[in-house]
C-alpha positions in Angstrom: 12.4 -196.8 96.4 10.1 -193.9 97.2 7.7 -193.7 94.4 4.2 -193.1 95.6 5.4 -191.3 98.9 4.9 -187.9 99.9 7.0 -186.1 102.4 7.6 -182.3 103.2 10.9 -180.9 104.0 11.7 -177.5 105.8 14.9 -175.5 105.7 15.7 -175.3 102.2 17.5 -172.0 102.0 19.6 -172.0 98.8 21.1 -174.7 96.9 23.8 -175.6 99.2 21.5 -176.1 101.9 21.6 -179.6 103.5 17.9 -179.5 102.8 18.2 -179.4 99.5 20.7 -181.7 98.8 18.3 -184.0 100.9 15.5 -183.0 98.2 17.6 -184.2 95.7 18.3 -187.6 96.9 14.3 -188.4 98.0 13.0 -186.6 94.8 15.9 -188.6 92.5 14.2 -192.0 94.5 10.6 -190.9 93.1 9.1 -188.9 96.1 6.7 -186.4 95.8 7.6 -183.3 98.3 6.0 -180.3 99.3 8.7 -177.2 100.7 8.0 -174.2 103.1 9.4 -171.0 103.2 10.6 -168.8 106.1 10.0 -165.0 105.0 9.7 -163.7 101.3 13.2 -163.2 101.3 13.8 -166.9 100.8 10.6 -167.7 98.7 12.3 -166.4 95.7 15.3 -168.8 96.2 13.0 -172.0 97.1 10.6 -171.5 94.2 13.5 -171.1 91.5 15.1 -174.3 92.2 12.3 -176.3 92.6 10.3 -175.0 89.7 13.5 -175.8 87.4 14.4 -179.3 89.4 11.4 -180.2 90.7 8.3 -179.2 88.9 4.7 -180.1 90.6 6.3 -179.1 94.2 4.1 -177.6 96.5 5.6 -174.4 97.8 4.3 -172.8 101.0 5.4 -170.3 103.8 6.1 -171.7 107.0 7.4 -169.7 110.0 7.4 -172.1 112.3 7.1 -169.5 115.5 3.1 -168.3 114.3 1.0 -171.5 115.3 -1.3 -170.4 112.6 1.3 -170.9 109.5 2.2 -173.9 110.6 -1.6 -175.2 111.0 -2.3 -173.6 107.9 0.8 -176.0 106.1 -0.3 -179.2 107.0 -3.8 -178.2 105.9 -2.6 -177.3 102.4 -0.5 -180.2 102.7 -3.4 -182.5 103.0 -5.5 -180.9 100.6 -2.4 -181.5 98.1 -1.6 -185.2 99.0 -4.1 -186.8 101.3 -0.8 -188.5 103.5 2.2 -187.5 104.8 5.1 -190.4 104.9 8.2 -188.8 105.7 9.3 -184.8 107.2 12.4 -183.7 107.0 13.3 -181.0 109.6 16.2 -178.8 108.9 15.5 -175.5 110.8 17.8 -173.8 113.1 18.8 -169.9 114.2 19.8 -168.2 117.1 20.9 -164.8 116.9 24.5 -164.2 115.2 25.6 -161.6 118.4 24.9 -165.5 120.7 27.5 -167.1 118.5 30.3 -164.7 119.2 31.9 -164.3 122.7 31.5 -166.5 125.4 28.1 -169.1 126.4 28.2 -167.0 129.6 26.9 -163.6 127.8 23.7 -165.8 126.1 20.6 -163.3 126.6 17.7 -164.8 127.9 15.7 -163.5 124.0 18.2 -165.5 122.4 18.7 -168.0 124.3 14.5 -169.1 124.2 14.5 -167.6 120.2 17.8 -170.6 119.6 15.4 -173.5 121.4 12.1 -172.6 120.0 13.2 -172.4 116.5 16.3 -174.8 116.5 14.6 -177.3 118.8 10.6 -176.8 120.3 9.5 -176.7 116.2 10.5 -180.4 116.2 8.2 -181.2 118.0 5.6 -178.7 117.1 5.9 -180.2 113.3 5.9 -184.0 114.3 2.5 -183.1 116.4 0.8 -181.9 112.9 2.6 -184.1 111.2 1.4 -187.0 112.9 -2.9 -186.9 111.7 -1.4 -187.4 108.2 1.0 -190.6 109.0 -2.2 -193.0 110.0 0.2 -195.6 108.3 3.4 -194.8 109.3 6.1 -192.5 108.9 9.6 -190.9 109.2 11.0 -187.7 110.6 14.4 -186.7 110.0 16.4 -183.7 111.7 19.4 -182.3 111.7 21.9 -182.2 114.6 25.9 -181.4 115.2 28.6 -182.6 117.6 28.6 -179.2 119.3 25.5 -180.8 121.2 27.8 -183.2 122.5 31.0 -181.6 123.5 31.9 -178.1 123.6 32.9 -176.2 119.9 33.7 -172.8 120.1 31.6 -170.3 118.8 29.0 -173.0 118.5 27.7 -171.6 121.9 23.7 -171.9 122.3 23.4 -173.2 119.6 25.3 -176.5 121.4 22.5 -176.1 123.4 19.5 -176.0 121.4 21.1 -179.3 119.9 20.8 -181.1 122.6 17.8 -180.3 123.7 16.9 -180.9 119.7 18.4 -185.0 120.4 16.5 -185.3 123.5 13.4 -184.1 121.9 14.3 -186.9 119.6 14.3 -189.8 121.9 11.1 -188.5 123.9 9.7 -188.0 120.3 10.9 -191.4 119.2 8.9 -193.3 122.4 5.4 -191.4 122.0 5.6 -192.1 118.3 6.4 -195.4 117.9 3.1 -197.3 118.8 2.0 -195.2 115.9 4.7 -196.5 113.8 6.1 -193.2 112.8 9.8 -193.1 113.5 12.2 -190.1 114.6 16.0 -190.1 114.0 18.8 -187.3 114.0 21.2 -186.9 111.6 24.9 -185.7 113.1 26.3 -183.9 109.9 30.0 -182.9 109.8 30.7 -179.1 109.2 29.3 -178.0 105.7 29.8 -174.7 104.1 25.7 -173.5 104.6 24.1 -170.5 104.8 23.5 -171.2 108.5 26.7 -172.7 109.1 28.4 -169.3 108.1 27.0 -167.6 111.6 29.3 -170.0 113.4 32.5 -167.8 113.8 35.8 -169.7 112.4 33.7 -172.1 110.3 37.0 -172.6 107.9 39.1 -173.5 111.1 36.6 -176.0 111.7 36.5 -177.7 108.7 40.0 -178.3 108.0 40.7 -179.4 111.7 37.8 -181.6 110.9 39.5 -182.9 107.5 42.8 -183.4 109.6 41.4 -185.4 112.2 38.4 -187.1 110.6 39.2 -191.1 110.1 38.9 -190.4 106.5 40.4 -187.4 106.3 37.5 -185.5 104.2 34.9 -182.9 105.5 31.3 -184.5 104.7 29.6 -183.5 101.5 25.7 -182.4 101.9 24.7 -184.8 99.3 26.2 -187.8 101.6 23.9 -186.4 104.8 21.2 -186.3 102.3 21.2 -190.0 101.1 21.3 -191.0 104.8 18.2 -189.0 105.0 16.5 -191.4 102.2 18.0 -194.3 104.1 16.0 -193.1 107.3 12.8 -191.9 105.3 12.8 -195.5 103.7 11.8 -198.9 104.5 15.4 -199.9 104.5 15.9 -198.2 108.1 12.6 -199.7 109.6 13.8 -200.8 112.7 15.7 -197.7 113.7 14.3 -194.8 116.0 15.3 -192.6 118.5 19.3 -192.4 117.2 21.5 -189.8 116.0 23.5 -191.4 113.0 26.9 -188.9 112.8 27.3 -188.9 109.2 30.5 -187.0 109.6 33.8 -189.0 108.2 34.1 -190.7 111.4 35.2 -187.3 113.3 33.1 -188.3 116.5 35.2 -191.2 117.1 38.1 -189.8 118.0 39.9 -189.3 120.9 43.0 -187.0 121.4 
């Protein structure tokens, strides 16, 4: 389905990371990917599993708050494949001290650190992005349901979300007369790395199973194949949505 594409995902942080199981599915469907790094604490974890799933990766650092490591990606990233056709943004942090407590005690540091990383790097990434997609593309990101309605302990990071799906539909209308699309994904609760800031995560996930139409918390792998539905030509008329890939939980009422 992919074979001869080229795409770059950030946000892979171990091997339970939506990210990866989002490499798995594009790289199973015969894309080529490049991966960044945030840090050399995670370098170590990004280069073992690709080099033992995914040998002929690139691998670079990327902290996406230094203008010039993000310049410097894309660069290295056209050296390596001449095109970009798909992105896959999975980046998000706000301070763990912000996701205790009440919204009402947000700092302004961590309130502007949650929105530039979780939400302004969107569209700092689909600006470079954007030179190597001359023929079209796809960017993919991740959201919640704590942009929508209130989740406790979810705090500003609710927030950063929804400026993250807004960013998404502005995004979506400068982009599309260059035929690069932008969707978000709405992913369920999912036992991440990142997910385990978010005070009562194990509460959340098995009201979640209760409630959910299926009665199931999502698996990554399942937000990850919705991924290579977005970053294929099978989802070329969509843009500027956020798909809840979540066992139905958003439909519910009381």
């Amino acid at each position: 389905m992919l074979e001869n594409r080229f795409g770059i995902i950030f946000g892979v942080a171990n091997k339970r990371s939506i990210a990866w199981a989002t490499a798995q599915a594009l790289h199973e469907a015969g894309a080529r990917l490049a991966f960044t790094y945030q840090g050399d604490r995670l370098k170590e974890n990004v280069e073992s599993l690709t080099s033992s799933e995914m040998a002929g990766s690139l691998v670079l650092p990327c902290d996406v708050t230094k203008s010039e490591e993000v310049a410097e990606t894309f660069e290295r990233t056209k050296q390596e494949f001449g095109k970009l056709d798909f992105l896959i943004h999975s980046i998000a942090f706000a301070p763990r001290e912000a996701l205790d407590g009440e919204y009402l005690a947000t700092t302004r540091d961590a309130f502007l650190t949650a929105l530039e990383i979780s939400a302004y790097s969107l569209a700092q990434l689909a600006r470079a992005a954007t030179p190597l997609m001359a023929g079209g593309g796809s960017i993919v990101t991740m959201t919640y349901y704590g942009a929508e309605k209130v989740v406790a302990g979810y705090n500003v990071m609710g927030v950063a979300k929804a400026a993250l799906e807004a960013s998404v539909r502005y995004l979506a209308a400068d982009l599309g007369p260059r035929n690069i699309r932008i969707n978000a994904i709405s992913a369920g609760p999912i036992q991440t790395l990142s997910a385990r800031g978010v005070s009562g995560l194990s509460t959340m996930m098995k009201h979640h199973a209760e409630r959910a139409p299926l009665r199931l918390n999502v698996e990554a792998r399942e937000v990850g194949n919705t991924a290579l539905f977005l970053c294929s030509p099978l989802s070329s008329g969509i843009t500027g949505e956020v798909i809840h890939v979540d066992c139905g939980f958003n439909i519910m009422g009381i």
